[in-house]
RODO-2510 file (C-alpha; in nm, 4 decimals, decimal comma):
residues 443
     n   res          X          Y          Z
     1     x     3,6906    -0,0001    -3,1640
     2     x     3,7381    -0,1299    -2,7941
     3     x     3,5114    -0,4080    -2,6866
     4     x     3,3603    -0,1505    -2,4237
     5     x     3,2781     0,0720    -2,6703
     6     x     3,0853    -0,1878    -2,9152
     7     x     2,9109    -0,3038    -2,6101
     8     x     2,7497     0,0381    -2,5534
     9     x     2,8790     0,0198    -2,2040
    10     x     3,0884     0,3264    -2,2184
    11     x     2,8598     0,5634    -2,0166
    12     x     2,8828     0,2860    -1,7124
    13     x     3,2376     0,3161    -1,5605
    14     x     3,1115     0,1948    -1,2051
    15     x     2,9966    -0,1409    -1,3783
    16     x     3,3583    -0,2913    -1,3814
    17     x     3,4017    -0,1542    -1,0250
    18     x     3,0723    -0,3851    -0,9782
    19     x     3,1557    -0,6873    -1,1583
    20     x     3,5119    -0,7075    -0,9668
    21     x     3,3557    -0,6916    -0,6425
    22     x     3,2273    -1,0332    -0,6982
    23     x     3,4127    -1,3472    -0,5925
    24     x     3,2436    -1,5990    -0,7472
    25     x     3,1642    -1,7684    -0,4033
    26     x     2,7875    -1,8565    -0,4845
    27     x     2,6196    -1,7082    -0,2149
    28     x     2,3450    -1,5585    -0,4008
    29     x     2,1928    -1,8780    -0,4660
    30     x     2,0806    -1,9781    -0,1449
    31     x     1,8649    -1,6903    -0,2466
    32     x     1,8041    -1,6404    -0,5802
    33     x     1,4509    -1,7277    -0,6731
    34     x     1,4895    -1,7798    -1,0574
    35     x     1,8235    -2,0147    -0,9520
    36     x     1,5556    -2,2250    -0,6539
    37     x     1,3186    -2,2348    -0,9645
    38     x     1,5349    -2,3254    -1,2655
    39     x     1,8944    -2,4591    -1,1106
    40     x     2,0594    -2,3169    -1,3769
    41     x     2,3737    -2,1097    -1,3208
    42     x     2,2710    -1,8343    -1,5913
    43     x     2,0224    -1,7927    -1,3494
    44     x     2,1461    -1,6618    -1,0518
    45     x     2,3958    -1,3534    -0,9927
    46     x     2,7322    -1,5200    -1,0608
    47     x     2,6307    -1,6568    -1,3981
    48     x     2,5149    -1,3136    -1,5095
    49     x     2,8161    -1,1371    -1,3495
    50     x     3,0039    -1,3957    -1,6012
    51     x     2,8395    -1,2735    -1,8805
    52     x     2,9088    -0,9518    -1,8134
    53     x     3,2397    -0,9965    -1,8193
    54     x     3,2340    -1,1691    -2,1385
    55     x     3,0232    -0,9058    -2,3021
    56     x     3,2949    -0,6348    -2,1555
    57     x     3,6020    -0,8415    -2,2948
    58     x     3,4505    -0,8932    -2,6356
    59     x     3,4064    -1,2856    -2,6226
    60     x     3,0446    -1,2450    -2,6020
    61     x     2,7695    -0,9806    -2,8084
    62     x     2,5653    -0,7898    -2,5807
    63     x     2,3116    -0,8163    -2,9059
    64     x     2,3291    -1,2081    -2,8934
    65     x     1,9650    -1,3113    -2,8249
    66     x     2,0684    -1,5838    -2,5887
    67     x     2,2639    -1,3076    -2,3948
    68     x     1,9792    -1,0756    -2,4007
    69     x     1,7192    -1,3631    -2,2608
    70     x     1,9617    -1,4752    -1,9884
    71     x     1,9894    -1,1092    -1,8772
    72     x     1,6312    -1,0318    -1,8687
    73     x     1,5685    -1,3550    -1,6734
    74     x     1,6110    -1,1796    -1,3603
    75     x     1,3467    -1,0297    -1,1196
    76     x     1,5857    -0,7656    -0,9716
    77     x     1,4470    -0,9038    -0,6343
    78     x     1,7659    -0,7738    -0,4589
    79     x     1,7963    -1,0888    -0,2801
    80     x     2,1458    -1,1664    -0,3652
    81     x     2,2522    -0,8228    -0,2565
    82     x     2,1417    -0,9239     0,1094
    83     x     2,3388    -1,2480     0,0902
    84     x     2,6460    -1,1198    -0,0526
    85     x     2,9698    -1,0391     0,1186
    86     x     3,1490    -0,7977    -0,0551
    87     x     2,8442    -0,6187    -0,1353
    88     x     2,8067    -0,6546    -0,5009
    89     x     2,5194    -0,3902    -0,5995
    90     x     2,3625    -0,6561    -0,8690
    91     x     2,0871    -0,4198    -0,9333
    92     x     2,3043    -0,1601    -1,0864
    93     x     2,4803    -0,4449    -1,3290
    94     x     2,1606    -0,5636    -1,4446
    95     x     2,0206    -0,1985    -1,4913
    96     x     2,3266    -0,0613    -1,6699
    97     x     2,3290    -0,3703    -1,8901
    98     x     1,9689    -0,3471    -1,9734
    99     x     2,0129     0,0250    -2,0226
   100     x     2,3198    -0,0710    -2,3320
   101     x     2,1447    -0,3073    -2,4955
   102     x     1,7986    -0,0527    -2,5155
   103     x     2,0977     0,2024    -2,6588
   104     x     2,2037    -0,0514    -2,8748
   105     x     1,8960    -0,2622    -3,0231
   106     x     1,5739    -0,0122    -2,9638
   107     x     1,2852    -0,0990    -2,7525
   108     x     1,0684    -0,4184    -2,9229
   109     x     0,7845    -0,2471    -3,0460
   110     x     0,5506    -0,3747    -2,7705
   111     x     0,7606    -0,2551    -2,5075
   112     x     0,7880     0,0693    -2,6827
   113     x     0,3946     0,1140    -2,7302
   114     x     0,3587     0,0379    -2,3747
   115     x     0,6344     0,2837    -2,2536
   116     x     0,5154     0,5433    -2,4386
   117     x     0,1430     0,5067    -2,3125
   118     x     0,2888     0,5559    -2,0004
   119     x     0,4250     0,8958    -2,0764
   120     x     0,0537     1,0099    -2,1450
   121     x    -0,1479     0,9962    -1,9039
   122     x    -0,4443     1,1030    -2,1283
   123     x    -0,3403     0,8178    -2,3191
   124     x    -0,2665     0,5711    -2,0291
   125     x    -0,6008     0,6963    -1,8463
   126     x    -0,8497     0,6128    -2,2082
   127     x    -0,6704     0,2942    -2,2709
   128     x    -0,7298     0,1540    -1,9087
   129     x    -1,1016     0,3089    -1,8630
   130     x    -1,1517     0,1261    -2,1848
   131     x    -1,0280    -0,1679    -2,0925
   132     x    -1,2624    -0,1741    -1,7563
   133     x    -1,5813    -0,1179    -1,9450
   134     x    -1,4617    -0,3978    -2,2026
   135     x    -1,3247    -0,6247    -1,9699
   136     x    -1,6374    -0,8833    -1,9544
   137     x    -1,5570    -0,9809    -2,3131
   138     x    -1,1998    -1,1281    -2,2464
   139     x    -1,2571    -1,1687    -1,9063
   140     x    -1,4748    -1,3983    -1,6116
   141     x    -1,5857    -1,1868    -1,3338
   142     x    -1,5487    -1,3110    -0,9558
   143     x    -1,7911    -1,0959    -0,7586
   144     x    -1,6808    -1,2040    -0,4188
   145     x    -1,3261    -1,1522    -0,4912
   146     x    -1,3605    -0,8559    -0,7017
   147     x    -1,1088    -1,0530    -0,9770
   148     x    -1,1357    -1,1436    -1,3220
   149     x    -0,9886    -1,4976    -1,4811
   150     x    -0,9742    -1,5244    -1,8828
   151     x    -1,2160    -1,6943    -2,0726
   152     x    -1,2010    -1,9287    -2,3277
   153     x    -1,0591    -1,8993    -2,6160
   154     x    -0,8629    -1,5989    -2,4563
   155     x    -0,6972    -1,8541    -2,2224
   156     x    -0,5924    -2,0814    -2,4194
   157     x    -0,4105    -1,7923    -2,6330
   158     x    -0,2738    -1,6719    -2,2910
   159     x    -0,1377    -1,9991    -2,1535
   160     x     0,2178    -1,9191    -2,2960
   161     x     0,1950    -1,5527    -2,0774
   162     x     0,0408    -1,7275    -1,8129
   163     x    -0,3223    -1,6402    -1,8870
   164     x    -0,4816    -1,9678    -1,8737
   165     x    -0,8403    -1,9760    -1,7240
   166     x    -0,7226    -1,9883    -1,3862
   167     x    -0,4968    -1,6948    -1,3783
   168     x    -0,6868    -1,4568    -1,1298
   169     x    -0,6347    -1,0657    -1,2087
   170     x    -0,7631    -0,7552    -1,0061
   171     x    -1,0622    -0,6199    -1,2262
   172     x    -0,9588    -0,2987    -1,3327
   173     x    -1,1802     0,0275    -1,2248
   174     x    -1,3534     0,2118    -1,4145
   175     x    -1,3322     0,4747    -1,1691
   176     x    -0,9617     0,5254    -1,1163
   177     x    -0,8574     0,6486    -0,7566
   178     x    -0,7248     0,9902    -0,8446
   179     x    -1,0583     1,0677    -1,0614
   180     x    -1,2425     0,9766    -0,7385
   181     x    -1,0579     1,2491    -0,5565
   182     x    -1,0064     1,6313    -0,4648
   183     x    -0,6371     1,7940    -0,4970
   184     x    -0,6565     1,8012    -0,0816
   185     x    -0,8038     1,5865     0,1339
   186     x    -0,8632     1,8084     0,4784
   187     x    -0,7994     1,6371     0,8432
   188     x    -0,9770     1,7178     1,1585
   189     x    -0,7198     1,9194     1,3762
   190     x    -0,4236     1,8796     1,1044
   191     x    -0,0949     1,9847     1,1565
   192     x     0,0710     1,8870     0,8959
   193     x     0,0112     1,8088     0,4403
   194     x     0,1691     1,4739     0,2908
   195     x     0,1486     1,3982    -0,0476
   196     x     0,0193     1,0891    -0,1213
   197     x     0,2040     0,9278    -0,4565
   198     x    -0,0307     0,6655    -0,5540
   199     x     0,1552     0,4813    -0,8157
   200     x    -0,0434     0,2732    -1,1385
   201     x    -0,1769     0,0047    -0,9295
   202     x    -0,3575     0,1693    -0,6844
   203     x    -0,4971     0,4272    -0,9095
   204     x    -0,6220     0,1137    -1,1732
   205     x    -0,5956    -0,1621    -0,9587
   206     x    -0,6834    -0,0846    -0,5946
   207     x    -0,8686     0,2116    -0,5792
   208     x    -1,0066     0,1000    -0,2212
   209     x    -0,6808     0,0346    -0,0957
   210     x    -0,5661     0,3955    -0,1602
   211     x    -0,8804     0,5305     0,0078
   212     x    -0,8169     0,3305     0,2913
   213     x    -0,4487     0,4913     0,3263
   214     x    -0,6163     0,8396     0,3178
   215     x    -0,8547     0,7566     0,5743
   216     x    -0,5821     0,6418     0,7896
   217     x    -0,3886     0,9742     0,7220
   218     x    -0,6911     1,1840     0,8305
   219     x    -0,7722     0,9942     1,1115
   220     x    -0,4307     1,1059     1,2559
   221     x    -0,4777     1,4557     1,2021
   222     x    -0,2587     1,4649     0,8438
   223     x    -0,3817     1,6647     0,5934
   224     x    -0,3536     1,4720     0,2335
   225     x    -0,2820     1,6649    -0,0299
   226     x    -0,3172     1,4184    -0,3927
   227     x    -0,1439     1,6070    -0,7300
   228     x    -0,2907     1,5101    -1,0471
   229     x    -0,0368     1,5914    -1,2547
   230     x     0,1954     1,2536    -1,0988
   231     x     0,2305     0,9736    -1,3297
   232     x     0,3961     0,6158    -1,3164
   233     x     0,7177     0,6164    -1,0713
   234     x     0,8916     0,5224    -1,3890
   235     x     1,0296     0,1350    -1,2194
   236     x     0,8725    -0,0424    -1,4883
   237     x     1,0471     0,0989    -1,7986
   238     x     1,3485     0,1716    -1,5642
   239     x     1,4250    -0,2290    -1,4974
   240     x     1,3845    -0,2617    -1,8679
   241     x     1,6260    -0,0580    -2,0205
   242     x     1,4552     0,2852    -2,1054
   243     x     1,6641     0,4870    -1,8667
   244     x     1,5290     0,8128    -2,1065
   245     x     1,1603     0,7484    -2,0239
   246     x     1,2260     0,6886    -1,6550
   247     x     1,4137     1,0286    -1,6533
   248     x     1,1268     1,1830    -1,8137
   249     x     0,8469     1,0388    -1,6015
   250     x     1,0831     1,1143    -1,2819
   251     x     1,1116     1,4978    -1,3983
   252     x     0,7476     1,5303    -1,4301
   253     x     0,6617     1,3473    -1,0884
   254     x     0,9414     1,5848    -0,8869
   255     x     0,7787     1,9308    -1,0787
   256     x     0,4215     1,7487    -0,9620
   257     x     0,5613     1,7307    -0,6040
   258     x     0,7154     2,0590    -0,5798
   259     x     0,3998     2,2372    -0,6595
   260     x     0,2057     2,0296    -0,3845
   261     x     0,3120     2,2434    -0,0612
   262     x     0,3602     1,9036     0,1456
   263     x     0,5832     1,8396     0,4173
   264     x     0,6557     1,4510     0,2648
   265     x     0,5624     1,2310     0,0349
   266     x     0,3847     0,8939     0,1702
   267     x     0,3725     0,5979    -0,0415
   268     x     0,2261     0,2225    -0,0548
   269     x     0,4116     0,0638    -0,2542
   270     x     0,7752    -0,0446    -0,2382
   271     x     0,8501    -0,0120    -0,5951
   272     x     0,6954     0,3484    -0,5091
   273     x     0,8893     0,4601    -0,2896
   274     x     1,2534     0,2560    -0,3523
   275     x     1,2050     0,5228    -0,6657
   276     x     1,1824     0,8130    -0,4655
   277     x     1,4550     0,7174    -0,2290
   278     x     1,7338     0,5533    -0,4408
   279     x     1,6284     0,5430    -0,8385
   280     x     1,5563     0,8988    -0,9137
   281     x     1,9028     0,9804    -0,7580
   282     x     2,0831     0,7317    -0,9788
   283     x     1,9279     0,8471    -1,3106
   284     x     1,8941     1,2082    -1,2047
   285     x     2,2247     1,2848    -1,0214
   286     x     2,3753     1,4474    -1,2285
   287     x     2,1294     1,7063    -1,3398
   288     x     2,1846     2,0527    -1,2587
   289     x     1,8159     2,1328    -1,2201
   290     x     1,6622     1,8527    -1,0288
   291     x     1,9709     1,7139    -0,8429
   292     x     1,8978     1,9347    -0,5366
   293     x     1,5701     1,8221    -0,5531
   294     x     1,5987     1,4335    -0,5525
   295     x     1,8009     1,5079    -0,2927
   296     x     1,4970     1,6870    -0,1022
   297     x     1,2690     1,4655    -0,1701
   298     x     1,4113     1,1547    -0,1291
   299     x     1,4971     1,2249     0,2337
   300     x     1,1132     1,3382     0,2654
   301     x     0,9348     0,9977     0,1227
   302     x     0,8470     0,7599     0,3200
   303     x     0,6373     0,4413     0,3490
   304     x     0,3224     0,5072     0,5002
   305     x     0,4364     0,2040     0,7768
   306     x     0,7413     0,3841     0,8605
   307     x     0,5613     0,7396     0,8255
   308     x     0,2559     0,6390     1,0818
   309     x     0,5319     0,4836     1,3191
   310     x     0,8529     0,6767     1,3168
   311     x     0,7513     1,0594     1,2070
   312     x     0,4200     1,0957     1,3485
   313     x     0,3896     0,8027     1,6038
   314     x     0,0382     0,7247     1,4733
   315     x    -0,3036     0,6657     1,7292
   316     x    -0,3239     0,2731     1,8193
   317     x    -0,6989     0,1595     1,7347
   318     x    -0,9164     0,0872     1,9313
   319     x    -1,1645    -0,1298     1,7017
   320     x    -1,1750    -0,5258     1,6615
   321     x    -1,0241    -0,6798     1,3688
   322     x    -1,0803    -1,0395     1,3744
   323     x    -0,8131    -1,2149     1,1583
   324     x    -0,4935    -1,4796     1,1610
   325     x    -0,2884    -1,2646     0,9650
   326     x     0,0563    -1,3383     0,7955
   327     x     0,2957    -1,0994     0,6091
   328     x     0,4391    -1,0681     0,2855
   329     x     0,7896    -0,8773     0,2483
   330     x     0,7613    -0,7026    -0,0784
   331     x     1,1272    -0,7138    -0,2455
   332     x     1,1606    -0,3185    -0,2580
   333     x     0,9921    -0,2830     0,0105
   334     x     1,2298    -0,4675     0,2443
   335     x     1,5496    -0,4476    -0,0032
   336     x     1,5287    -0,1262    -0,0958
   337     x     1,3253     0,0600     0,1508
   338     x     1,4429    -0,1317     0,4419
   339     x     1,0950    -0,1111     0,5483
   340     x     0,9870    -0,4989     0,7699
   341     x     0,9566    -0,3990     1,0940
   342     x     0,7193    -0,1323     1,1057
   343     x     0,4273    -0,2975     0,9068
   344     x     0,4597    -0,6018     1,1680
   345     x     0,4887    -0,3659     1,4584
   346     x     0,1416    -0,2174     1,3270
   347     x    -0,0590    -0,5383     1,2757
   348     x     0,0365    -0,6917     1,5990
   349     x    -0,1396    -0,3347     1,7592
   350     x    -0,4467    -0,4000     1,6154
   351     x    -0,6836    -0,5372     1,8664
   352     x    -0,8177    -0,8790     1,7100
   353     x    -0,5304    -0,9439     1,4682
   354     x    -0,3263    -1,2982     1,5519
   355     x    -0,0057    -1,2267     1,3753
   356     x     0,1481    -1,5852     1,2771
   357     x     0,4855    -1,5296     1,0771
   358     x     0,5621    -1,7417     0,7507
   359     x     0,8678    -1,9662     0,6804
   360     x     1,0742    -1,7272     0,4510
   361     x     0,8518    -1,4155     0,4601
   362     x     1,1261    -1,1953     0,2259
   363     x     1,1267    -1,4599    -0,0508
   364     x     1,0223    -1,2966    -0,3428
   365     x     0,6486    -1,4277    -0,4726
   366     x     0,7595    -1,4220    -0,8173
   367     x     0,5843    -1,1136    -0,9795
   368     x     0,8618    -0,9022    -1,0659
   369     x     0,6403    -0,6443    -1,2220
   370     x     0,5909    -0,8346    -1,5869
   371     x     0,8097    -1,0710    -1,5371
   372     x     0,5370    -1,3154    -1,4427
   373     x     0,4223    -1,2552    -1,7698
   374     x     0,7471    -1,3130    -2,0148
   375     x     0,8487    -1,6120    -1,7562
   376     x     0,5247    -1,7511    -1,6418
   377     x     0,6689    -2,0828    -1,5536
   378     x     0,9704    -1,9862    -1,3825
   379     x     0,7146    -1,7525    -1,2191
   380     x     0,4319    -1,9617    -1,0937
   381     x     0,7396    -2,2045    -0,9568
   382     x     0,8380    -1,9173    -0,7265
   383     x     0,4783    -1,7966    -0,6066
   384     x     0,4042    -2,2228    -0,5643
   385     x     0,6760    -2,1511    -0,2613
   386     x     0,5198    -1,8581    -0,1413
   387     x     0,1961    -1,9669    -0,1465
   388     x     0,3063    -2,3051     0,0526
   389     x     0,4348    -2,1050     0,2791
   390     x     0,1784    -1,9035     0,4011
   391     x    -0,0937    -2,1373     0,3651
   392     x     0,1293    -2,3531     0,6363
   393     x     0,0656    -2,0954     0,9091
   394     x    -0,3007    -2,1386     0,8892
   395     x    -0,3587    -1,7700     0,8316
   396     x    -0,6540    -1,6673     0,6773
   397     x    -0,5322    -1,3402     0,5550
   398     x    -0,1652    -1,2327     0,3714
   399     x    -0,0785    -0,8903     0,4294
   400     x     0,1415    -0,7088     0,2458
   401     x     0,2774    -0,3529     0,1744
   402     x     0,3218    -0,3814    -0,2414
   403     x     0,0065    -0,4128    -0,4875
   404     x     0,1844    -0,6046    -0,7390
   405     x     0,2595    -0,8592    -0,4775
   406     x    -0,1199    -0,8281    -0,3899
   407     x    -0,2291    -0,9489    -0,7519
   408     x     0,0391    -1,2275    -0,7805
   409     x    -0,0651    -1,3462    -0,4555
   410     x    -0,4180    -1,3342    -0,5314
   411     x    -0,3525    -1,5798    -0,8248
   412     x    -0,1079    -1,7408    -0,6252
   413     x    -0,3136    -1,8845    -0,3068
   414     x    -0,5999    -1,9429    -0,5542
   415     x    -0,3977    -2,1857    -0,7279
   416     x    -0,1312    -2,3369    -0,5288
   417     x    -0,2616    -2,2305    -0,1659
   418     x    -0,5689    -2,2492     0,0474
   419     x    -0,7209    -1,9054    -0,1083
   420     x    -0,6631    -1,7156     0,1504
   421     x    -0,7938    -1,3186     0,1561
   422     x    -0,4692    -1,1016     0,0444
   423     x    -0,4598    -0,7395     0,1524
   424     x    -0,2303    -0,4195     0,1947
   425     x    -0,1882    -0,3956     0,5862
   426     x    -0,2585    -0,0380     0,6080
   427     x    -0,6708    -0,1268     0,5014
   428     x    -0,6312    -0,3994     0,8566
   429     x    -0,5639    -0,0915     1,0036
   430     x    -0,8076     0,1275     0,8561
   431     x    -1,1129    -0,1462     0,9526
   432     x    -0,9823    -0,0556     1,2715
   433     x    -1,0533     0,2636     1,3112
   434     x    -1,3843     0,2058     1,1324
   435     x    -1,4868    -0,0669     1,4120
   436     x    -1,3559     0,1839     1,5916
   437     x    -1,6367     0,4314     1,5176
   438     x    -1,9024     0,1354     1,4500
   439     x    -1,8539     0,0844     1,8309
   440     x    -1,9121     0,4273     1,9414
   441     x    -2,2208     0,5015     1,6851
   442     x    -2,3942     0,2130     1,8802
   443     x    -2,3620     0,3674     2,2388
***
């Protein structure tokens, strides 16, 4: 048997092309946030690409558990891929790799359970309503922050994860964003139907934050139009390994879309929408059916930044907004989206808003999805950075356009920075338009 073929690797022939792109030059770790965090060469891009090669010539086991760690100690950040010269597309290596070993090994049976919950949203919806209603036994709750910290002796099992009583977490809803809505959301005057994809965090997390991206939708004449039947974007098991579950979870996402009747599909989240644009394509490509229609869709979804500015040139507010603000770039959002400009361009046009930019605004905070959780130290080394940084502007507000970057920097400035308020910069811009129509009521 061929060394390729005990690896697993056999159904990835553009990972060689990959791996010989790279020259070994080092680049990547002027960037790579694990590498800043750990100065280890199994850290960064290079070191991996080495073990790849290893793996691929037989000399190491793709099953070997150190392998396996150093390969899943990676935030797929994309930041290398901006630094690199010969354009080394690290995120497919790391994906395909991840993909062998989950055909090889199996999920680990936590990973599994959580994958799977995923798949049902019946399932997925009960588990996390429970988990609201039951949250004040595990957790502390911050009223003025609308967070919840881990109590003791829950934080002193959580310290390895990162859980200790200081972590601060978005409480979870018990009134999940989608539940809270109709199918369609009319506009005054509209001219055109979006469909809003709302992702896991916003519909758990940040219910608010999705209202507020409606409201700025109808206040610019868009009709909204919200399915029910979407479900996870599919990032989360896809960075993993479980390229079957992602192709599942993207099927039944596209059929959700197609029966919509919208025009696009708006998203606020990076991970979101880097789905729709570039990760459905790669997993889906070659499927008869829905080919055609990644291929429709993924020209048709857009960031809510880049649709307000570039396909609908959005009304400027008139309302005050009285805040320092600094910005965020969320990895996907920037590295995979290309998506920095527009959020900045809208901030600066809201009438109150004092945009002060941070040293280093596209280093990654550290989040990674879970990754804060299997790493937390490597983790809460990177967000220390980030949170440095932005508390040096004297801002008393992060924006950003990503809600898992929202809940690491919530812990984040609470720990290592001067707590400042973090938010999505679409609800800046949806205060707007409320002072907006506070001024007016009071003529």
């Amino acid at each position: 048997m061929s060394a390729e073929s005990a690896t697993g690797l056999e159904a990835f022939p553009s990972l060689q092309q990959e791996l010989d792109r790279c020259m070994k030059c080092g680049m990547c770790m002027s960037v790579c946030p694990v590498y800043n965090a750990e100065k280890s060469e199994g850290g960064v891009a290079r070191g991996k690409i080495t073990i790849a090669e290893a793996v691929i010539s037989g000399d190491l086991a793709l099953e070997d558990q150190e392998v396996i760690d150093t390969l899943f100690n990676c935030l797929v950040c994309k930041s290398c891929m901006q630094a690199c010269p010969s354009g080394v597309q690290f995120d497919r290596i790391m994906l395909d790799l991840r993909a062998a070993i989950v055909k090889k090994k199996g999920l680990p049976w936590v990973k599994a359970a959580i994958f799977a919950g995923l798949k049902s949203p019946m399932v997925m919806d009960g588990a996390m309503k429970v988990g609201a209603f039951l949250q004040g036994l595990v957790f502390r709750e911050d009223l003025r922050l609308r967070a919840i910290s881990p109590r003791s002796p829950f934080a002193i099992l959580g310290q390895s994860a990162g859980f200790d009583e200081n972590r601060l977490l978005p409480a979870p809803t018990t009134n999940p964003l989608r539940d809270r809505l109709p199918r369609v959301i009319p506009a005054p005057d509209s001219n055109m139907r979006v469909a809003f994809f709302t992702g896991c965090s916003f519909h758990y997390f940040y219910p608010q934050t999705g209202l507020d991206l409606i409201d700025v939708l109808t206040e610019n004449h868009v009709e909204v139009v919200v399915p029910k039947e979407q479900q996870c974007c599919g990032t989360p098991v896809l960075v993993h390994g479980d390229v079957e579950s992602a192709k599942t979870l993207a099927k039944r996402n596209i059929d959700a879309m197609e029966q919509s009747g919208a025009e696009y599909i708006v998203t606020g989240c990076g991970s979101c929408g880097g789905a729709w644009q570039h990760e459905f394509a790669r997993i889906l490509g070659d499927d008869p059916i829905y080919a055609p229609k990644v291929e429709h869709w993924a020209a048709r979804t857009f960031d809510i930044s880049t649709f307000l500015t570039k396909i609908i040139d959005y009304r400027r507010p008139q309302g005050q907004v009285d805040a320092v603000v600094t910005y965020h770039d969320s990895c996907h959002l920037k590295k995979s989206m290309k998506v920095f400009r527009e959020p900045r361009q809208i901030l600066n046009e809201i009438p109150g808003v004092i945009f002060k930019e941070m040293a280093k605004p596209d280093a990654c905070c550290g989040s990674g999805g879970s990754y804060f959780l299997t790493h937390s130290e490597t983790s809460g080394s990177i967000s220390e950075r980030k949170a440095v940084d932005a508390a040096s502007t004297g801002a008393s507000t992060i924006a950003t356009g990503c809600p898992a970057c929202m809940m690491q920097l919530l812990d984040s400035t609470h720990r290592y920075g001067s707590k400042q308020r973090v938010r999505h910069y679409v609800s800046l811009l949806a205060d707007a338009y409320r002072a907006e129509k506070e001024a007016w009521d009071m003529l």
